[in-house]
N, C-alpha and C positions, 0 to 999 in steps of 0.2 A: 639343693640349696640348704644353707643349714636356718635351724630353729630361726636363733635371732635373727638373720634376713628375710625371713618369712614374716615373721612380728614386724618388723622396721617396714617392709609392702603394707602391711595391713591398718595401720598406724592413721589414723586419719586427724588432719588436721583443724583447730578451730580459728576458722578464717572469718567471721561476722564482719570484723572490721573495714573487713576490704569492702561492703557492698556502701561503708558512708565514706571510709580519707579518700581512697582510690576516685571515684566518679567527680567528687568535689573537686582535689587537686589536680585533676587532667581537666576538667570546664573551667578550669583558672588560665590553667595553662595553654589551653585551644584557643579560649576568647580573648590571650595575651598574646599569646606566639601567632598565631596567623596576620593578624593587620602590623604589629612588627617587625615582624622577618622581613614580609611583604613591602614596607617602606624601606628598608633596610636594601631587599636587593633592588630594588625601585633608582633608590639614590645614588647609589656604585654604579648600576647600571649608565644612568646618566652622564654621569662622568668617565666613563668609559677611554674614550679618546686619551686622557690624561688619567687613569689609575693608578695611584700607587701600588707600591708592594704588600705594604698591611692591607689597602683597602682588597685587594683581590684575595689575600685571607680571610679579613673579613667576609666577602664576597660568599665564598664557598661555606665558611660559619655557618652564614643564614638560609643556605639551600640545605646542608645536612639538615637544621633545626625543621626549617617549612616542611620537607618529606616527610620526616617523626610527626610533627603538630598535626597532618591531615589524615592521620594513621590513627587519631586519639577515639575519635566517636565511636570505631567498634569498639576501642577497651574502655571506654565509656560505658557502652549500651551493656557487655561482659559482667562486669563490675556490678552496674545498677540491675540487675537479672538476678543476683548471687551465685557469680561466677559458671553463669549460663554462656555455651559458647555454640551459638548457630551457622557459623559462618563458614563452616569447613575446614578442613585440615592442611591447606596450603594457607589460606588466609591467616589460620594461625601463627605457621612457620612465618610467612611476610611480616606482619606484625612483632611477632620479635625479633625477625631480622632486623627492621626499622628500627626498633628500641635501641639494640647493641650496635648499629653502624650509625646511629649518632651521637650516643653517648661516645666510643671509640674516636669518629671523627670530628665531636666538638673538640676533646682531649688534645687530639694530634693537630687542629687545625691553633686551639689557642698555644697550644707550644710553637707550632710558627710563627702566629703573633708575636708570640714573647721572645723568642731567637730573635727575629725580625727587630725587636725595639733593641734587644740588648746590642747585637752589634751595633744600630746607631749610636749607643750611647757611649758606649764603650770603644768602638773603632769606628769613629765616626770617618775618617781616611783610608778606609780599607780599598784599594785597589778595585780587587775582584767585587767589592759591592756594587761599584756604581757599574763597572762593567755590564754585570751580569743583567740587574733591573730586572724590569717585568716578566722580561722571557724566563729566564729564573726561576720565577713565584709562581707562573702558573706551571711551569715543570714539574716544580717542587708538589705544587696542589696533585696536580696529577700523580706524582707518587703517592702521596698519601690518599685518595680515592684506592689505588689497590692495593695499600696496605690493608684499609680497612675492609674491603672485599675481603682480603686472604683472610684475615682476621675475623671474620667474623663469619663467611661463609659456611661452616661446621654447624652453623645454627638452624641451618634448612634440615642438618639432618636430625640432631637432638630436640630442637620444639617439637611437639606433636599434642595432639588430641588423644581424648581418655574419656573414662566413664566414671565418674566419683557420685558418691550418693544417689546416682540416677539418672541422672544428667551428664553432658558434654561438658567436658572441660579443655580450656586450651593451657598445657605447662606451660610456662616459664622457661626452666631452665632443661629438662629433660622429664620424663617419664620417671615414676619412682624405679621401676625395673633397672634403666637406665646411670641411676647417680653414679654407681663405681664407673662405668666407662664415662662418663660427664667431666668426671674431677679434672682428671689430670687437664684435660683444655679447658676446662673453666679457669682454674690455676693459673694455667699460660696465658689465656685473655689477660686477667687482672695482671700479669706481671708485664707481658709487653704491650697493654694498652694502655696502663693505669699509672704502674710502677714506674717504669722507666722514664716514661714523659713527666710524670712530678717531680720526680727527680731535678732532671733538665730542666723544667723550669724553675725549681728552686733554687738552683745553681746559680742560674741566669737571673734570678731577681735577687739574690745576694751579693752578687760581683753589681748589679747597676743599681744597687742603694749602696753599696761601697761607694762607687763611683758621682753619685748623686749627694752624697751626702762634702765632698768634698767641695771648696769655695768655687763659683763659679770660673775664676782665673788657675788655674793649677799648674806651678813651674811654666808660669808663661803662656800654656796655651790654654784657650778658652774649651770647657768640659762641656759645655749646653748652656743653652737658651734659656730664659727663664720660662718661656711658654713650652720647649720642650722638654725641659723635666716637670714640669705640672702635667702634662701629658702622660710622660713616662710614670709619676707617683700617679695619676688618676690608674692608668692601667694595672698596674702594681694589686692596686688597690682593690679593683674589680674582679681582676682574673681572679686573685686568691680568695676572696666572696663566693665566687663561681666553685673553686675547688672546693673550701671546706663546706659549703651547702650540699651542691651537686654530688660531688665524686665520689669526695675522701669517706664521707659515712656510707653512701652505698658499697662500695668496695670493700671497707672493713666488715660489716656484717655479712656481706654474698659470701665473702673468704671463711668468716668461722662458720657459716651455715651451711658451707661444702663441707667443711671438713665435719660437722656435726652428722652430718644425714651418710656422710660413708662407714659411718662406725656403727658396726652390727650391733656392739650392746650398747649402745647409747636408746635410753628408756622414752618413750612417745612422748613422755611431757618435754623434756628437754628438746627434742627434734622441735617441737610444736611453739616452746618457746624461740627457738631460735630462727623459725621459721615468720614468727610475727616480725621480731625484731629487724632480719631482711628485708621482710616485705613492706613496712613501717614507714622504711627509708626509699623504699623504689620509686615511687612519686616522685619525691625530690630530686630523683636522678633526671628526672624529668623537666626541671624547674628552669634547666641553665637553658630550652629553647627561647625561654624570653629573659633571662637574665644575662644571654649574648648580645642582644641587641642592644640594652643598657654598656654595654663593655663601649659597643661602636657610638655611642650618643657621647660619652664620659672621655673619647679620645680624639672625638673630629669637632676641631673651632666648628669651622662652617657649616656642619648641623647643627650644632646648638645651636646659632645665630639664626639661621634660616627658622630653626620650632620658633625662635622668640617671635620672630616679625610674624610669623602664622597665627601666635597668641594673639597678639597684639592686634592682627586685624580681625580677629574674632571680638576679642573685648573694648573695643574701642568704637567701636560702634554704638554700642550697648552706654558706654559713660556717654558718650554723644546724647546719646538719649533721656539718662538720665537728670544731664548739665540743664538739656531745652527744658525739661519738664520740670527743675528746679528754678527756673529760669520766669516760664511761663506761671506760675503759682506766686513765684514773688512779686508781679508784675500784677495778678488779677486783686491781690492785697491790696495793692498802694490803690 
């Protein structure tokens, strides 16, 4: 091995930050994403008999997020130790398998969302649409289940445990030994998991705000609803919240911090800066488990309707109460 790969091993990192953002924004994230996800497949489930096609995207949305969310309390406990990792060396591997097949599969599952609205909006006549229906959508889900397998499967072999300052530690992304063989499929993650699908959805939300933006009546035939393009702009709206929180920053720093840590003379403090900067952002990558369920509340009437009357017989009771007890006080005056 030469010199500077030898330095680039020995090179240790100043990670403090991770034992306060890290443990904070996963118990945001746990104590959000479990009881939403939860209501989320709760309510699809019910409807089941009569599912549409978005809902059973959605559907699988919130099963990827709910496996990640129950996965948090070890990189909780990790975190809150200072990067103390007791858990063993498969647990390890699991847990970031968990990480990357849901961030992978929230990506792939909200670009079928968004496929899914554009042809409505856009060929809302398509033939093969109505045909195809539900059998379709869970086919389709079911390919993307092993896309993301295939995809992300690699990651049993490169996470692994170590020994840093003294202590267990569980990598991330590989072992320092490890970076140069890491790259290149780290690389190929970000491009066919990350790339490709923003892409396509970008495509697809610029043809259906072409398409949206045009007079309800267009050369005679009617383009949408007005309830289904407030639907379509709410989704719009949401998804690409989701990306530029979520994705788009984690992916940008993962990519320059592979390419940082493979280059032999690249000096510890830059590795070290670019290593906070990644890791900064990986919470966030975190965030879309409950920021999916927001997507499903902002596109289904009959959820929102049903929280409202929920509200309602929560707090209406309570005015109830209050009315008598303003009621009663005016009454003991006179």
């Amino acid at each position: 091995m030469s010199n500077a790969f030898m330095d680039s091993l020995r090179c240790t990192y100043k990670e403090d930050f991770k034992k306060i953002l890290l443990p904070a924004v996963y118990i945001v994230v746990f104590v959000l994403g479990i009881p939403l996800n939860a209501v989320v497949i709760l309510k699809i489930w019910r409807t089941r008999p009569h599912i549409s096609r978005n809902n059973i995207y959605m559907l699988n949305l919130a099963i990827a997020d709910f496996l990640y969310v129950t996965s948090l309390p070890l990189l909780i406990y990790n975190y809150a130790s200072h990067d103390y990792w007791p858990f063993g060396e498969f647990a390890c591997k699991l847990v970031r398998f968990q990480f990357y097949s849901n961030l992978h599969g929230s990506i792939l599952f909200l670009t079928c969302i968004s496929v899914n609205r554009y042809v409505g909006i856009c060929h809302p006549f398509a033939v093969w649409l109505k045909e195809g229906g539900r059998r379709m959508a869970w086919g389709i889900c079911a390919g993307v289940w092993v896309v993301v397998l295939f995809l992300c499967a690699p990651t049993f072999n490169f996470a692994a445990t170590g020994i840093q300052r003294n202590r267990t530690v569980c990598y991330d992304l590989s072992t320092p030994k490890r970076s140069v063989d890491y790259y290149p499929y780290g690389m190929a993650l970000t491009f066919l998991g990350f790339l490709l699908p923003f892409l396509g959805v970008m495509v697809c939300y610029c043809r259906m705000a072409h398409i949206l933006c045009r007079p309800v009546s267009y050369h005679g035939v009617s383009v949408a609803t007005g309830e289904k393009r407030d639907r379509a702009v709410r989704m719009i709206l949401v998804v690409v919240a989701v990306f530029c929180v979520s994705f788009l920053p984690f992916h940008l720093t993962k990519t320059m911090y592979l390419v940082v840590r493979t280059l032999p003379s690249a000096p510890c403090e830059m590795r070290n800066l670019f290593a906070i900067i990644y890791k900064s952002t990986r919470p966030f990558a975190s965030m879309n488990s409950f920021l999916d369920p927001i997507l499903f509340y902002f596109t289904q009437p009959r959820y929102r309707k049903s929280t409202k009357r929920f509200m309602r017989k929560i707090t209406t009771p309570s005015q109830r109460t209050t009315e008598q007890t303003n009621s009663l006080n005016h009454k003991g005056k006179l």
